[in-house]
C-alpha positions in Angstrom: 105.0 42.6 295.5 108.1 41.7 293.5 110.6 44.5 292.6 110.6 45.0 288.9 114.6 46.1 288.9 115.4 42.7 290.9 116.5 40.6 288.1 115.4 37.8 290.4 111.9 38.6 291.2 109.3 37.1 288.6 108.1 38.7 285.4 104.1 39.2 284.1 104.1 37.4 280.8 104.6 40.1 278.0 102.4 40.2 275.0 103.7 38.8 271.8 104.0 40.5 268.7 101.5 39.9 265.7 103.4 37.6 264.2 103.7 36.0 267.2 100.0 35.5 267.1 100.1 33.2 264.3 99.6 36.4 261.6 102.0 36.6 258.9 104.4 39.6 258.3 103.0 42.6 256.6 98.6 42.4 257.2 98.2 45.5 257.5 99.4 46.0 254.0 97.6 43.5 252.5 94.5 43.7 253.9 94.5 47.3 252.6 95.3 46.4 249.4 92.2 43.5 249.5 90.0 47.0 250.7 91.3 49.2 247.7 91.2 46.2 245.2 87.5 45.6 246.6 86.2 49.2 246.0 87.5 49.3 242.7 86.2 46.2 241.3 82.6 47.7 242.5 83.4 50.8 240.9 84.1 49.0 237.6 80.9 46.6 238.2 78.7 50.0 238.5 80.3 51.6 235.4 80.0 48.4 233.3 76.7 48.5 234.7 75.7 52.1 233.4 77.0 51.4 230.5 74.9 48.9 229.7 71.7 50.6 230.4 72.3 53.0 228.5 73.0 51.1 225.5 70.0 49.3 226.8 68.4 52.3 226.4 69.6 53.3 223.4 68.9 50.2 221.1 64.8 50.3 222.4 64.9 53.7 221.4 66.5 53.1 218.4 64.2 50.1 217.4 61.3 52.4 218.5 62.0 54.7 215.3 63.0 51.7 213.1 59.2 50.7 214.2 57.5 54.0 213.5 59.4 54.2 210.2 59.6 57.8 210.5 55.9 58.1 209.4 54.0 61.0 208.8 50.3 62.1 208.6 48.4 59.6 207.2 49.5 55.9 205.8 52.8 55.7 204.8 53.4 55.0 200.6 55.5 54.1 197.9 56.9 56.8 196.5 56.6 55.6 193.1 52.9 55.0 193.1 50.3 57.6 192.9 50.1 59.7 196.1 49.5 63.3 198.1 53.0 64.9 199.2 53.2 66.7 202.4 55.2 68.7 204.0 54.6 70.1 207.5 55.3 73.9 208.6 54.9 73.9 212.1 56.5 76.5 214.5 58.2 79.7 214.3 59.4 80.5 210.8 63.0 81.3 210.8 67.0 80.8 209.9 68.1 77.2 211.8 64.3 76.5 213.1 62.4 73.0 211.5 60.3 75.2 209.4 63.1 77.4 207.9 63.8 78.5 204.1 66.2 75.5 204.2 64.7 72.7 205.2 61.2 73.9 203.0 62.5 74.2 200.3 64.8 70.8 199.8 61.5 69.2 201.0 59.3 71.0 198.1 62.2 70.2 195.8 61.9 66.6 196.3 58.3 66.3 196.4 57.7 68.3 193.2 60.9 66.2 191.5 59.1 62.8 192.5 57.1 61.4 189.9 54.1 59.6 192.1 53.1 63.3 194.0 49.9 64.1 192.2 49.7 67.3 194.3 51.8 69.2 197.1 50.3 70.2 200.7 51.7 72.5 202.9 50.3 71.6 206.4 50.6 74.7 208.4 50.6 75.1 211.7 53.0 78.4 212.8 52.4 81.6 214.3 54.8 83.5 211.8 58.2 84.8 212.0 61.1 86.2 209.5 59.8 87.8 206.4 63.1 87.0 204.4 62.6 83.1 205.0 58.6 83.4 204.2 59.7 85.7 200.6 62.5 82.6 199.9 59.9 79.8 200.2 56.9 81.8 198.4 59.2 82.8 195.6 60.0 78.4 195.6 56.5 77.5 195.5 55.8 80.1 192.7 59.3 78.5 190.7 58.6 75.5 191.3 54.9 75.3 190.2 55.8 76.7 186.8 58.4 73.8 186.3 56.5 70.9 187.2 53.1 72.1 186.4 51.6 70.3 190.0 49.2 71.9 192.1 50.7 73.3 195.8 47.6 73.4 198.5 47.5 74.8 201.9 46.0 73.3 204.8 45.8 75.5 208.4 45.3 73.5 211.3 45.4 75.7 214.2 47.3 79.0 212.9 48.5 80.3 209.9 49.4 83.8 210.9 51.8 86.7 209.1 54.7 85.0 207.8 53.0 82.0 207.5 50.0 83.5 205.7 52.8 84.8 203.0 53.7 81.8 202.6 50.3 80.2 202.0 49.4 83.0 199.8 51.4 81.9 197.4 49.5 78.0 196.9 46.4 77.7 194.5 44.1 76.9 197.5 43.8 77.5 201.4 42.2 75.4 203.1 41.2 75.7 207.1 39.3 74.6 209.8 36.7 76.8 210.9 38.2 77.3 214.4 41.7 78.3 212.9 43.6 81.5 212.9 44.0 83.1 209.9 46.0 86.3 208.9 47.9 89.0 210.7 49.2 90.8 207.5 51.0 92.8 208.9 55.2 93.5 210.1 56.3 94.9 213.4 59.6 95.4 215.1 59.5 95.4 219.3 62.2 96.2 221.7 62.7 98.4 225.1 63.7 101.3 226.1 65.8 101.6 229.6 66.2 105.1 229.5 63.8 106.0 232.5 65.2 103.8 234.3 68.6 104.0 234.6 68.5 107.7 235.4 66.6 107.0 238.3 69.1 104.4 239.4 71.8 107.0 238.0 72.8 104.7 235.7 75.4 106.2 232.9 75.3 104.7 229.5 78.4 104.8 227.7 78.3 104.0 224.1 80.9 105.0 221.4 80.2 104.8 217.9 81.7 105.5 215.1 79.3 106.7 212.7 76.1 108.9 213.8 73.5 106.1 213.7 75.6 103.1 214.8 73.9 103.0 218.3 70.5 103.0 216.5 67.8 100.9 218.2 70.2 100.8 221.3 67.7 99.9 224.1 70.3 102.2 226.6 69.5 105.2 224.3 67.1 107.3 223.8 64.7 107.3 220.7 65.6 110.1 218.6 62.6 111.6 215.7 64.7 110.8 213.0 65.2 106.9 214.1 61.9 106.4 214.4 60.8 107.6 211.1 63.8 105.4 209.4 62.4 102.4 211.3 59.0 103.2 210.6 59.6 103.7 206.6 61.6 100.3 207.0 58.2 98.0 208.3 56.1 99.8 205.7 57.9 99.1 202.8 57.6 95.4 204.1 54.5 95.5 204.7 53.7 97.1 201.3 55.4 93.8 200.1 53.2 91.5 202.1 50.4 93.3 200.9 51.2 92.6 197.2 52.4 89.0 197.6 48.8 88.4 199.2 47.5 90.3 196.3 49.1 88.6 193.6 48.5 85.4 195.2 44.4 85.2 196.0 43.3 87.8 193.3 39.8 88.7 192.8 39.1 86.1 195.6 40.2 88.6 198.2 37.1 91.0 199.3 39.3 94.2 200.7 38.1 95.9 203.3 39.8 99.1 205.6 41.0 96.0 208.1 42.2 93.8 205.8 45.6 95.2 205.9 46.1 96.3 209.3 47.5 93.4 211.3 44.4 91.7 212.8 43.4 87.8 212.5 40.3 86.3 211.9 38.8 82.6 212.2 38.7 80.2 209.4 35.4 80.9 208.6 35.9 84.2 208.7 38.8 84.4 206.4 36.7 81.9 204.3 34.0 84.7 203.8 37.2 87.9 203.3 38.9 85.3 200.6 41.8 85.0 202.6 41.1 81.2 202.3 38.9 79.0 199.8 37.4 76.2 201.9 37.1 74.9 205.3 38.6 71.2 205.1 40.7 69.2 206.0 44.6 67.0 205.1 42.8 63.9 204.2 40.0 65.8 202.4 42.1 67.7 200.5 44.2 64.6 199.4 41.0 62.5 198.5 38.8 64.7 196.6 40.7 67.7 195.5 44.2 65.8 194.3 42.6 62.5 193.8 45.5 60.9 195.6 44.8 59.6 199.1 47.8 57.8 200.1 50.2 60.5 202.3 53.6 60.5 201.9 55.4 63.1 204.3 58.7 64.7 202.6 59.2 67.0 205.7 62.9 67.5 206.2 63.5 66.4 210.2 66.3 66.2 212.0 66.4 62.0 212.3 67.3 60.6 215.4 71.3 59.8 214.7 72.0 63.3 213.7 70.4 64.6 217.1 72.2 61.6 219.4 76.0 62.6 217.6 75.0 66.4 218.4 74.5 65.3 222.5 77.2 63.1 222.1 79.5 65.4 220.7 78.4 68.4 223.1 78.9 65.7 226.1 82.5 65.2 224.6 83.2 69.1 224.3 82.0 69.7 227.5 84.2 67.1 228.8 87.5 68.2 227.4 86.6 71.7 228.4 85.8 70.3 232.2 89.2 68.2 232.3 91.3 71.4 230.5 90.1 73.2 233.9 90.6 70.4 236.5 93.7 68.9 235.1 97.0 69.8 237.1 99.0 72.4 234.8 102.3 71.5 234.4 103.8 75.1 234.4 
């Protein structure tokens, strides 16, 4: 065994260096950067990729509506030639919904304006809702008749129910299938009350006001005698203006009964027999024999599908900005 401090005793070969080995200076380096530069360019591919689907995606979609042509019920028409208008009132009726006093009325405004509507339809299809925006499109159709001296029709598919009956009252005909729901005259105003409740979790309520009935209708509150009576005059007098809208609109067609009033709904072919309606029939019906006109043109004012893509789009923006405002390093 040769003594490794004898400078004459042999050595074991040593090993040689990388370089040595016939790599160059510096691999490590670059085969990182090769590693990085490598997951980046698949990054990039997979964006580029998803980016293209989705505008994939969103030119079929788009040549899907160019396709339909934003039809509506029935055959499509020229709006200069002789033809039925409709315009569809579907959904709750309220401020900012599709069948709001807005959107209506522009759509009545341009059907009545157009010189080829023979006759107006209002295909309804809604449960009810705000009062205000019923009273602003009945008080239209009523305007709007006198000025263009054409005929506004109803047509219930499968509900035209308080709100939308006060709108409907104010046409020259109702028409509905037998099967439909028609009626509900009648306003209410629901809420809760937690009072119970929280004192037996000994929960305190603490509401300042400034003004003795500020906190009326407060849910946390109790009811007092004298809020109930001011809510209660408040729905009657409403109702008491249903009541003579549906008066002044069907006449001596209405057959008043005790019930008539009082909030319940009845089928079509019962409201047919009360004169809450004229005749069970329906769109097409109406547009071939009663207006003589059976090309359909729908004027319904819709959100088209542009409008709704900038809203994402600009939501997905917002919601970015506000996402990198909280992520991004502060330079304070």
């Amino acid at each position: 065994m040769s003594d490794p401090l004898d400078p004459g005793s042999p050595r074991e070969p040593s090993v040689p260096p990388p370089s040595a080995a016939g790599l160059p200076p510096g691999w490590e380096r670059q085969t990182m950067e090769r590693l990085v530069f490598a997951t980046l360019n698949e990054q990039r591919a997979a964006r580029r990729w998803r980016m293209f689907r989705s505008l994939a995606w969103l030119l079929f979609l788009l040549f899907a509506v160019w396709a339909l042509g934003f039809r509506g019920p029935g055959k499509a028409s020229d709006k200069t030639s002789p033809h039925t208008a409709v315009i569809e009132i579907k959904g709750e009726i309220a401020a900012g919904s599709d069948a709001s006093a807005e959107t209506v009325v522009a759509a009545m405004r341009a059907a009545f304006e157009d010189a080829g509507a023979q006759g107006i339809v209002l295909l309804i299809n809604s449960p009810g809702g705000s009062p205000v925006q019923a009273g602003i499109i009945n008080d239209e159709i009523k305007r709007l008749k006198a000025k263009y001296n054409k005929p506004v029709y109803a047509v219930v598919e499968e509900s035209c129910a308080s709100a939308a009956y006060y709108i409907a009252a104010g046409t020259d005909k109702i028409f509905v299938d037998k099967a439909s729901i028609v009626g509900s005259i009648g306003v209410l105003m629901d809420g809760f009350g937690f009072v119970g409740l929280m004192d037996k979790l000994g929960i305190e309520r603490r509401l300042m006001t400034a003004g003795e009935n500020k906190g009326f209708l407060d849910p946390f509150s109790p009811q007092t005698e004298k809020h109930r009576q001011h809510a209660q005059q408040m729905l009657d007098q409403i109702h008491q203006q249903f009541i003579s809208v549906v008066k002044a609109g069907r006449g001596k067609r209405l057959k008043e009964t005790p019930e008539l009033f009082t909030g319940l709904f009845w089928t079509g072919q019962q409201a047919v027999d009360m004169g809450l309606a004229d005749q069970m029939a329906n769109l097409d019906y109406v547009a071939r024999e009663v207006i003589k006109a059976e090309d359909l043109v729908d004027y319904t004012q819709r959100e088209n599908v542009a409008e709704r893509l900038a809203k994402k789009f600009g939501a997905s923006i917002g919601a970015g900005m506000v996402h990198a405002m909280h992520v991004m390093p502060s330079l304070r």
